[in-house]
NUBARO-210215 format. One record per residue: residue number from 1; chain; residue in one letter; x, y, z of N, C-alpha, C in turn. Coordinates in nm, 3 decimals, padded with zeros to 5 digits. Layout:
BEGIN
+-----+---+---+---------+---------+---------+---------+---------+---------+---------+---------+---------+
|   k | c | r |      nX |      nY |      nZ |     caX |     caY |     caZ |      cX |      cY |      cZ |
+-----+---+---+---------+---------+---------+---------+---------+---------+---------+---------+---------+
| NUM | A | a |       X |       Y |       Z |       X |       Y |       Z |       X |       Y |       Z |
...
+-----+---+---+---------+---------+---------+---------+---------+---------+---------+---------+---------+
// end
This chain:
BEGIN
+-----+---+---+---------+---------+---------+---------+---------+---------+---------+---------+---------+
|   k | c | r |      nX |      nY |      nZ |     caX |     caY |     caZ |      cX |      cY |      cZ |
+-----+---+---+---------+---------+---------+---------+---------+---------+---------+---------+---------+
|   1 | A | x |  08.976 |  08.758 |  11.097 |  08.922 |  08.828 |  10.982 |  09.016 |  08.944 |  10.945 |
|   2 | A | x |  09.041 |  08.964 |  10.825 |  09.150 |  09.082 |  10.767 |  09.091 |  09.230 |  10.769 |
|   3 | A | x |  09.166 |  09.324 |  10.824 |  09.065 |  09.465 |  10.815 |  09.077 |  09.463 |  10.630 |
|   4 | A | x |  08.981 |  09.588 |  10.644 |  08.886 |  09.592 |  10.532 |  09.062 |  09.683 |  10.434 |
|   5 | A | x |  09.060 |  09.690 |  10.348 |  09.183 |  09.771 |  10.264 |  09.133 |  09.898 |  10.180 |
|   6 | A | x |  09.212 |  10.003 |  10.157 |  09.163 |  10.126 |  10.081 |  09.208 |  10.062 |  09.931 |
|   7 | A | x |  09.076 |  10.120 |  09.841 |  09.125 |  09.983 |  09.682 |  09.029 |  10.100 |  09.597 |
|   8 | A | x |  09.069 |  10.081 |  09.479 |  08.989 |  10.139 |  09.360 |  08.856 |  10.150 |  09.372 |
|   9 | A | x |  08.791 |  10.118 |  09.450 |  08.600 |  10.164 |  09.438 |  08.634 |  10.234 |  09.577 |
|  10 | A | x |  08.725 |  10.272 |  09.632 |  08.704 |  10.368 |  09.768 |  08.650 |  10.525 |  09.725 |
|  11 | A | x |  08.581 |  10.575 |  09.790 |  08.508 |  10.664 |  09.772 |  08.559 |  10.816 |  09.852 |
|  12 | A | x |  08.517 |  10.772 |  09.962 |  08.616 |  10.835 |  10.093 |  08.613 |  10.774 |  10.209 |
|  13 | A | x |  08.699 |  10.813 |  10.281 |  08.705 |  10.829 |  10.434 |  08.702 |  10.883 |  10.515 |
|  14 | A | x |  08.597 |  10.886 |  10.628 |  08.531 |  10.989 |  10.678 |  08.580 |  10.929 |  10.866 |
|  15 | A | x |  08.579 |  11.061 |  10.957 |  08.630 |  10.990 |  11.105 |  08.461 |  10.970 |  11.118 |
|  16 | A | x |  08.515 |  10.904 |  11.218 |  08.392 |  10.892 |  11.298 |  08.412 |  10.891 |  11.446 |
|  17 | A | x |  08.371 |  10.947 |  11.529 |  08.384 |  10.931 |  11.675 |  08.350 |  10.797 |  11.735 |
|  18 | A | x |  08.450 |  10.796 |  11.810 |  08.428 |  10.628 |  11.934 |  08.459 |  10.637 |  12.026 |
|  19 | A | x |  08.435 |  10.604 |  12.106 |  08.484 |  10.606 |  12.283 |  08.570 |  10.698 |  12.308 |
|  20 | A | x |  08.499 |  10.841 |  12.324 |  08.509 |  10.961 |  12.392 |  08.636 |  11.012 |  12.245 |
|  21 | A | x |  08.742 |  11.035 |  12.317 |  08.850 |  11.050 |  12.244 |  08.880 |  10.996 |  12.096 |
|  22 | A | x |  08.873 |  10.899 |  12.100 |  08.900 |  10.812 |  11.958 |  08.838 |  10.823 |  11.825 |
|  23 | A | x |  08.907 |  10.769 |  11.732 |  08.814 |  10.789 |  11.604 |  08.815 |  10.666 |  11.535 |
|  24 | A | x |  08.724 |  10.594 |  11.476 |  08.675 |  10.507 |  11.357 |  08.680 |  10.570 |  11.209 |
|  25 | A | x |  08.668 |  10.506 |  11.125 |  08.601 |  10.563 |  11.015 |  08.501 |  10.524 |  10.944 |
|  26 | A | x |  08.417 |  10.586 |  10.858 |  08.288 |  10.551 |  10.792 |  08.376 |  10.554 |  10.651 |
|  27 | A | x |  08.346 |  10.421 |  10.596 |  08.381 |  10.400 |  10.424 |  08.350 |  10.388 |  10.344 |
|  28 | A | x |  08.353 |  10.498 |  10.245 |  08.227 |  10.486 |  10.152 |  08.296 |  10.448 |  10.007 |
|  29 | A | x |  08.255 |  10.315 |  09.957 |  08.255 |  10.252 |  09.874 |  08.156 |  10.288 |  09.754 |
|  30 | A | x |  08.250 |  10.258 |  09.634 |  08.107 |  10.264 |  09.529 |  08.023 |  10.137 |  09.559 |
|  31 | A | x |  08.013 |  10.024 |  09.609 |  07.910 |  09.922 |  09.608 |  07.837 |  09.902 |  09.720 |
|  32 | A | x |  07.958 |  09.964 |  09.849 |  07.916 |  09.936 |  10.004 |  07.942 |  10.075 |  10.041 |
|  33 | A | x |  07.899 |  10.039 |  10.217 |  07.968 |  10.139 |  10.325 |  07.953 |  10.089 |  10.446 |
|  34 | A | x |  08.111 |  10.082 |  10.514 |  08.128 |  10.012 |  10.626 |  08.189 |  10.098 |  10.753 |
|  35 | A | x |  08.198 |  10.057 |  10.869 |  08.305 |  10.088 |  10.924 |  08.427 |  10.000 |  11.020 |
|  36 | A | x |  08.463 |  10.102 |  11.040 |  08.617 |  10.035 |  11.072 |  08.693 |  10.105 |  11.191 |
|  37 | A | x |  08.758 |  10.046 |  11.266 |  08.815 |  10.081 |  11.365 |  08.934 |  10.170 |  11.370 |
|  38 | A | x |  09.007 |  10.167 |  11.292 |  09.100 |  10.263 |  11.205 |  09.069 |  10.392 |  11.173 |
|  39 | A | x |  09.141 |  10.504 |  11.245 |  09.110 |  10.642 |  11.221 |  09.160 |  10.642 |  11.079 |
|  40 | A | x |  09.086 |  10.736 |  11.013 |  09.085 |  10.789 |  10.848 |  09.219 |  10.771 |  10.818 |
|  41 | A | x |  09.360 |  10.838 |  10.920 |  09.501 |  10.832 |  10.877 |  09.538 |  10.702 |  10.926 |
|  42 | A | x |  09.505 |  10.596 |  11.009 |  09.559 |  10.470 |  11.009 |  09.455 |  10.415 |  10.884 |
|  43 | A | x |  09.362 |  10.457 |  10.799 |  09.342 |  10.335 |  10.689 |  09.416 |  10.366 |  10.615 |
|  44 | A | x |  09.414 |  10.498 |  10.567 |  09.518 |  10.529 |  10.427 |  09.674 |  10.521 |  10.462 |
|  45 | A | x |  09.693 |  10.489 |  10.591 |  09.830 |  10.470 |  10.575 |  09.841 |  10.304 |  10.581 |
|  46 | A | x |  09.778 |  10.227 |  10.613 |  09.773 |  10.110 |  10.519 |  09.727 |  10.097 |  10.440 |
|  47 | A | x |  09.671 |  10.160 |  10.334 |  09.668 |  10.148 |  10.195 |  09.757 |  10.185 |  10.109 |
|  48 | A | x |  09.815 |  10.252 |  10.203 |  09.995 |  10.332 |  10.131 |  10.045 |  10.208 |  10.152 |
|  49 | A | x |  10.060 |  10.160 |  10.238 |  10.150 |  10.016 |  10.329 |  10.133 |  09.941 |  10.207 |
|  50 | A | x |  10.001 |  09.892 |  10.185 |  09.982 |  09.834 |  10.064 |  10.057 |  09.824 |  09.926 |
|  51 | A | x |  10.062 |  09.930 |  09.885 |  10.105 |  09.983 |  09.743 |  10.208 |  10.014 |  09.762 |
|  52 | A | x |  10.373 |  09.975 |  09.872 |  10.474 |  09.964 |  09.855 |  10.546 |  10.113 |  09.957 |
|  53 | A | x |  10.431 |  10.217 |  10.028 |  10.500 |  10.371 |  10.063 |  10.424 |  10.315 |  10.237 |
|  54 | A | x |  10.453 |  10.454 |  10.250 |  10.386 |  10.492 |  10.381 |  10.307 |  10.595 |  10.379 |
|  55 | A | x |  10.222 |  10.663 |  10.428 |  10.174 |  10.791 |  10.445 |  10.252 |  10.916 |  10.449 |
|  56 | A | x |  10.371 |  10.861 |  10.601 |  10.418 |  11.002 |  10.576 |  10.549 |  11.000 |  10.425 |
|  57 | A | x |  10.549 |  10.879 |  10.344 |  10.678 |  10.908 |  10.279 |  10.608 |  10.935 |  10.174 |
|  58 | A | x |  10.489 |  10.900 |  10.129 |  10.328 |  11.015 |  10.008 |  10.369 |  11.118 |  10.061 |
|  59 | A | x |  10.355 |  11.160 |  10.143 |  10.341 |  11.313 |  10.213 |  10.510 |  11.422 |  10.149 |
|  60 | A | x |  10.594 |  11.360 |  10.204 |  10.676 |  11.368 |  10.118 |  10.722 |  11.352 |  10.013 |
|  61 | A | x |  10.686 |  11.287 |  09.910 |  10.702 |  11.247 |  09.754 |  10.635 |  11.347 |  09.698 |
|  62 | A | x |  10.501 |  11.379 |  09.731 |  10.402 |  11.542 |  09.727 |  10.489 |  11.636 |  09.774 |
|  63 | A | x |  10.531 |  11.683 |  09.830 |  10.642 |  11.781 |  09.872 |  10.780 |  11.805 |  09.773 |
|  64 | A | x |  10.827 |  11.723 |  09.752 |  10.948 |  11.713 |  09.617 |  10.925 |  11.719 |  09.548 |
|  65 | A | x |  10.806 |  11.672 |  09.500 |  10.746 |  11.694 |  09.382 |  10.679 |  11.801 |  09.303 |
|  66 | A | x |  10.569 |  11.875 |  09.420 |  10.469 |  11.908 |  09.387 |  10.508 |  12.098 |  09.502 |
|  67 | A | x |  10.573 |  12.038 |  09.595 |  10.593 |  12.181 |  09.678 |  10.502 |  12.231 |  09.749 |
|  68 | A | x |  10.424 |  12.146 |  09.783 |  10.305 |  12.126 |  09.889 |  10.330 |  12.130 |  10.014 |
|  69 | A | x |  10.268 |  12.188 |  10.128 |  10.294 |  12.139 |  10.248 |  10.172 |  12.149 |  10.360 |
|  70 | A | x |  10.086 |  12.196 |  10.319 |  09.952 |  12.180 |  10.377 |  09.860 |  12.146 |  10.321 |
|  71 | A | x |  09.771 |  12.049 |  10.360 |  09.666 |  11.976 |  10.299 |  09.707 |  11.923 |  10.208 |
|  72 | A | x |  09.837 |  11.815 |  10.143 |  09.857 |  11.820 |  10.007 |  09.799 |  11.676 |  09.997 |
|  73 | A | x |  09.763 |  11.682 |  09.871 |  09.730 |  11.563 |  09.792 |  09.818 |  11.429 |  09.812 |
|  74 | A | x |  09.769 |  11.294 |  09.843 |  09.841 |  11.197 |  09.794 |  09.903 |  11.117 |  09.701 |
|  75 | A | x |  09.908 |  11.047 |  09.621 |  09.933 |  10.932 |  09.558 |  09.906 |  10.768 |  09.608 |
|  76 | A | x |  09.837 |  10.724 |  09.622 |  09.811 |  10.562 |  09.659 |  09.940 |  10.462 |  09.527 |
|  77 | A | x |  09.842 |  10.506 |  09.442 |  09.906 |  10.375 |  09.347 |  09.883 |  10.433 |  09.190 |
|  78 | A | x |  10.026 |  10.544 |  09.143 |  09.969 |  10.619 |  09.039 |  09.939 |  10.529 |  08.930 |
|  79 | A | x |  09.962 |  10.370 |  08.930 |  09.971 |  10.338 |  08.802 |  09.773 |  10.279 |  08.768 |
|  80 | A | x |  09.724 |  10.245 |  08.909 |  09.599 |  10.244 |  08.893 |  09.502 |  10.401 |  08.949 |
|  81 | A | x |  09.587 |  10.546 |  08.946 |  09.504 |  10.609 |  08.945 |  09.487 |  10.665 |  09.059 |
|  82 | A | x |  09.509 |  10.612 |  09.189 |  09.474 |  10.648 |  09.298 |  09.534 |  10.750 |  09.355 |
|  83 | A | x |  09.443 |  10.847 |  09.386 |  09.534 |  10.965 |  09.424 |  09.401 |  11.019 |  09.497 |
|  84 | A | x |  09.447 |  11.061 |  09.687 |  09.325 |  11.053 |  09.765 |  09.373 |  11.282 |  09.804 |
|  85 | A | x |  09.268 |  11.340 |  09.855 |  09.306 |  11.451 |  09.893 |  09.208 |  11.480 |  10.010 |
|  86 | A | x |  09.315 |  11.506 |  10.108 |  09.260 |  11.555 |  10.226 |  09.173 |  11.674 |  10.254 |
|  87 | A | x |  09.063 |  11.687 |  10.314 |  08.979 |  11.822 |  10.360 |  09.052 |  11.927 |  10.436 |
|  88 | A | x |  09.148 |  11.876 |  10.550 |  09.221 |  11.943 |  10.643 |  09.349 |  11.898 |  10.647 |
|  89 | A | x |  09.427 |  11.925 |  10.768 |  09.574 |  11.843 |  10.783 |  09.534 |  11.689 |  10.801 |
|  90 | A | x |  09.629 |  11.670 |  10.717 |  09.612 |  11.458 |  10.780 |  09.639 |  11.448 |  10.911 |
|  91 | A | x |  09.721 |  11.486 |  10.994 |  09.734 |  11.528 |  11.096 |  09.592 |  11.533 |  11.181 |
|  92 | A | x |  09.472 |  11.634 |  11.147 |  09.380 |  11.632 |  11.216 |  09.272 |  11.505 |  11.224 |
|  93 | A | x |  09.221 |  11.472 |  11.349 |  09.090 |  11.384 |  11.406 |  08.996 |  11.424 |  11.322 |
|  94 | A | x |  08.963 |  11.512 |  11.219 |  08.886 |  11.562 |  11.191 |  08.916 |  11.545 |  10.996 |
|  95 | A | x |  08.998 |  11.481 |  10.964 |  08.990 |  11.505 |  10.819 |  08.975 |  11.375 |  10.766 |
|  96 | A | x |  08.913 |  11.388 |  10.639 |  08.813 |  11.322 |  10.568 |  08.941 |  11.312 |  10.448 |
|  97 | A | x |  08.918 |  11.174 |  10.390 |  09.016 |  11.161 |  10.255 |  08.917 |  11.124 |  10.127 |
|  98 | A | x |  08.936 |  11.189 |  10.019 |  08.828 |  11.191 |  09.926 |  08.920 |  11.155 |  09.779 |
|  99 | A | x |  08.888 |  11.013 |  09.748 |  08.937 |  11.001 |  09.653 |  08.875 |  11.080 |  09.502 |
| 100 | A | x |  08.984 |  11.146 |  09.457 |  09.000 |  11.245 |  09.346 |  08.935 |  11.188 |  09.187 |
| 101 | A | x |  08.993 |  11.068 |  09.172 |  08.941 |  10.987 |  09.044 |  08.755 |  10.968 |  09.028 |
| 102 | A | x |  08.726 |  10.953 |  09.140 |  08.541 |  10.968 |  09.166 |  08.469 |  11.062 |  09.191 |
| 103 | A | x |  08.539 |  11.134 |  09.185 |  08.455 |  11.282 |  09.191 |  08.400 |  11.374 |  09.059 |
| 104 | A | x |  08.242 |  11.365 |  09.059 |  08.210 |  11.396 |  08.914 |  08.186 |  11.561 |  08.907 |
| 105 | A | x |  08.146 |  11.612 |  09.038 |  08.132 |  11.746 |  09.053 |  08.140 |  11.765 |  09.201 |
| 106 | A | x |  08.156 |  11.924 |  09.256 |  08.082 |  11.949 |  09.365 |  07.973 |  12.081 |  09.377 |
| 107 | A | x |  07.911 |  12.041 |  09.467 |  07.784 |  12.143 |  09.487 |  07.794 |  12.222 |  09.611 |
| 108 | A | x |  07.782 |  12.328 |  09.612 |  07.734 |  12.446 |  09.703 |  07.682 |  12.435 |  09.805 |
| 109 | A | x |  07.636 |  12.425 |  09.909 |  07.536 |  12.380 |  10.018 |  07.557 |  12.530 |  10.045 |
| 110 | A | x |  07.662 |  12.574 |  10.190 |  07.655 |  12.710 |  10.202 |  07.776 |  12.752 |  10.258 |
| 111 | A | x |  07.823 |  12.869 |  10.300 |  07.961 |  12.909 |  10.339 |  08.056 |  12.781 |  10.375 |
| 112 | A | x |  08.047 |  12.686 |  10.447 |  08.123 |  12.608 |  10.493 |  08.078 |  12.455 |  10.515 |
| 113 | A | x |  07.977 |  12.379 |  10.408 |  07.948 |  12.270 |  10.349 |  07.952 |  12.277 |  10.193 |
| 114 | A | x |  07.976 |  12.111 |  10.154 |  07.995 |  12.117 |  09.997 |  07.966 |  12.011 |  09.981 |
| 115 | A | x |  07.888 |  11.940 |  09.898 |  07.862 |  11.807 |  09.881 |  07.894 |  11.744 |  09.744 |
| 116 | A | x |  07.995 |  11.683 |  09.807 |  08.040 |  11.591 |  09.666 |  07.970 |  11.478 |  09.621 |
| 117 | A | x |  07.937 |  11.496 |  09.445 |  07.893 |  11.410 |  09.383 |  08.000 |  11.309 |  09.314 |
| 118 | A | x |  07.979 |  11.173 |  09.359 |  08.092 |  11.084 |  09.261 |  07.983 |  11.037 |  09.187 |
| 119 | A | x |  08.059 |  10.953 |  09.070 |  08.036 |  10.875 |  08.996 |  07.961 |  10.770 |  09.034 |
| 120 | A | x |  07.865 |  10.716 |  08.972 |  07.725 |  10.624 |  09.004 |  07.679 |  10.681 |  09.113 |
| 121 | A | x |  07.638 |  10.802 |  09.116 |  07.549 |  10.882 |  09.207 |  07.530 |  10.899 |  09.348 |
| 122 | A | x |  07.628 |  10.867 |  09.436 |  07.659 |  10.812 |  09.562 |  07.714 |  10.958 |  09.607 |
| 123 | A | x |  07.681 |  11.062 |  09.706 |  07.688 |  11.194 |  09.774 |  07.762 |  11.179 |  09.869 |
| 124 | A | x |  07.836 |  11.279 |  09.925 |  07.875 |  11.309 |  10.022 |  07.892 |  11.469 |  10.100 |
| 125 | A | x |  07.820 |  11.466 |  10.190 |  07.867 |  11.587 |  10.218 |  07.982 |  11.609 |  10.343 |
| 126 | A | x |  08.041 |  11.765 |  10.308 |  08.154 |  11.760 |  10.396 |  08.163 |  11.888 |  10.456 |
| 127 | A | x |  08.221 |  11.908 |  10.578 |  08.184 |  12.054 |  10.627 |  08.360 |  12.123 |  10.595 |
| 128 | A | x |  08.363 |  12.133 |  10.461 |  08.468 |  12.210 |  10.404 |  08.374 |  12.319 |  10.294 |
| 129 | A | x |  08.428 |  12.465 |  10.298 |  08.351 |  12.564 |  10.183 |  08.384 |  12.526 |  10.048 |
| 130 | A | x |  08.296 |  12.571 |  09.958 |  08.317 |  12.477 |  09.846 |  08.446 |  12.544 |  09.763 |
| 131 | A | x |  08.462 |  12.663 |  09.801 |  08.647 |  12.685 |  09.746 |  08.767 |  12.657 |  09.783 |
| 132 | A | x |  08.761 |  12.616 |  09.898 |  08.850 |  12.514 |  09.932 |  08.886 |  12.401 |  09.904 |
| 133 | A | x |  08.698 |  12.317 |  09.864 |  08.740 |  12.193 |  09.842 |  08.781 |  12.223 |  09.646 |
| 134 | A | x |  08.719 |  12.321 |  09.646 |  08.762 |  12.259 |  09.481 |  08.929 |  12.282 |  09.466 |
| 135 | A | x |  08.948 |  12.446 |  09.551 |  09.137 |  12.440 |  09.518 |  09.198 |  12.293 |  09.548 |
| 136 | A | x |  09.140 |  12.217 |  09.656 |  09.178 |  12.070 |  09.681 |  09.199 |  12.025 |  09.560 |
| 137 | A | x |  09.076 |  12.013 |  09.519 |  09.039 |  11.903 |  09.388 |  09.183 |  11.993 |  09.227 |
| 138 | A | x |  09.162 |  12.080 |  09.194 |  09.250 |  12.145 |  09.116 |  09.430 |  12.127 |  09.149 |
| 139 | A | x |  09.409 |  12.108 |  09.301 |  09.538 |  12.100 |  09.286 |  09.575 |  11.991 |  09.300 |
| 140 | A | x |  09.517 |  11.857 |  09.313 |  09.530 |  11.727 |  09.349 |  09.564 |  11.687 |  09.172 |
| 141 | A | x |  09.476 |  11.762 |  09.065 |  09.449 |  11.718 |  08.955 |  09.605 |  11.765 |  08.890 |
| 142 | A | x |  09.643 |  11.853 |  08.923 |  09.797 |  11.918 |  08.875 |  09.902 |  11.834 |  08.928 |
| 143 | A | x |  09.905 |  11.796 |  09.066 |  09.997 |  11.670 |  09.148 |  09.978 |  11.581 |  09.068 |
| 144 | A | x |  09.868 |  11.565 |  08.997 |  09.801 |  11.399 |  08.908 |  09.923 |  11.368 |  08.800 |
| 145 | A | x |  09.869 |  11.569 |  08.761 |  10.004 |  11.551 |  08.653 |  10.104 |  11.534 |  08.606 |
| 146 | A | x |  10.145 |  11.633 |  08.722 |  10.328 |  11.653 |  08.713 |  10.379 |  11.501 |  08.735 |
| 147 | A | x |  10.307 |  11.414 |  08.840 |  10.364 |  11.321 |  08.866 |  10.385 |  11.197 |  08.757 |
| 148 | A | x |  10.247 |  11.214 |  08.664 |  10.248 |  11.092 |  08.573 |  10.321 |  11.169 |  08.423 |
| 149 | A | x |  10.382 |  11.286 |  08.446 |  10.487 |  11.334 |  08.339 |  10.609 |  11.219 |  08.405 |
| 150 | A | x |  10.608 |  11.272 |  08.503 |  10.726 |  11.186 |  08.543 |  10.740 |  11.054 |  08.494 |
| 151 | A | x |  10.628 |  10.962 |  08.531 |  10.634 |  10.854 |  08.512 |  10.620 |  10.807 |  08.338 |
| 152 | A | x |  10.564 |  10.903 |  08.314 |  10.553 |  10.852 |  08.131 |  10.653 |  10.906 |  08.013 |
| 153 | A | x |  10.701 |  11.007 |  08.105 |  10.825 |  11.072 |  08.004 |  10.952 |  11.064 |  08.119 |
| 154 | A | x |  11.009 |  10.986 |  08.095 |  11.159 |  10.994 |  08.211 |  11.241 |  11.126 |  08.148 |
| 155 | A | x |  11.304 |  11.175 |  08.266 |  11.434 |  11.273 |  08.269 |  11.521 |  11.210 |  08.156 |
| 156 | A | x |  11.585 |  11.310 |  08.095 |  11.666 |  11.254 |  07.962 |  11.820 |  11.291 |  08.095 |
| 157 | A | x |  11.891 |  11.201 |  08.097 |  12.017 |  11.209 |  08.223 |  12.137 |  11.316 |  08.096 |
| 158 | A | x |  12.245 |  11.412 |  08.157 |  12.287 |  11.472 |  08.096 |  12.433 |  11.392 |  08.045 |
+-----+---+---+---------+---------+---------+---------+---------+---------+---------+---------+---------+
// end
């Protein structure tokens, strides 16, 4: 059977704890939610695998680009949109990837929860403060940009 793939109705990716040490993830789909044996940074780095990159070479393309170097935003597949942003370091057992395109608002809970609302009404909450996650979200939306300047207006060569 094929593991499950990160694709346009992905929602987020959340760890989940497994046998002591280890992590799974919980996947929240707009139609489903599954899990998977794959820590949060081994799914999205085959979903990068997928769409032609790697994780850490997103990680870097955000960096040249964008001048990011903590918590920065990804790119999956700019031409369908996908662009995922981390809660913490990708690096950490502990961070959650929240795709940017489904996110209709977020809400307040209290100093250090925030619960994101996507599109067709499906919640999540996350133990990030809600100014954090939104600088996330603001600056994921500016990476959105600069990058698809790139792609829709090319460099005029001198």
């Amino acid at each position: 059977m094929e593991k499950p793939l990160l694709n346009l109705t992905t929602l987020a990716i959340v760890p989940q704890p497994k046998d002591g040490k280890k992590f799974g993830s919980f996947v929240l789909e707009k139609n489903q939610e599954y899990f998977t044996d794959d820590s949060p940074k081994q799914f999205v780095d085959r979903g990068c695998l997928f769409y032609g990159s790697s994780l850490k070479g997103r990680l870097e393309g955000t960096r040249a680009i964008f001048g990011v170097n903590r918590k920065a935003p990804i790119v999956i597949d700019p031409m369908l949109g996908m662009f995922f942003l981390p809660t913490t370091s990708p690096n950490s057992s502990e961070c959650t990837w929240i795709s940017h395109q489904h996110i209709e608002r977020l809400e307040k809970v209290d100093s250090k929860r925030t619960i994101i609302h996507f599109q067709g009404g499906k919640q999540l909450t996350v133990n990030v403060s809600y100014r954090s996650l939104t600088n996330q979200v603001l600056r994921t939306a500016q990476y959105r940009h600069l990058l698809m300047e790139r792609i829709t207006k090319p460099q005029e060569s001198d």
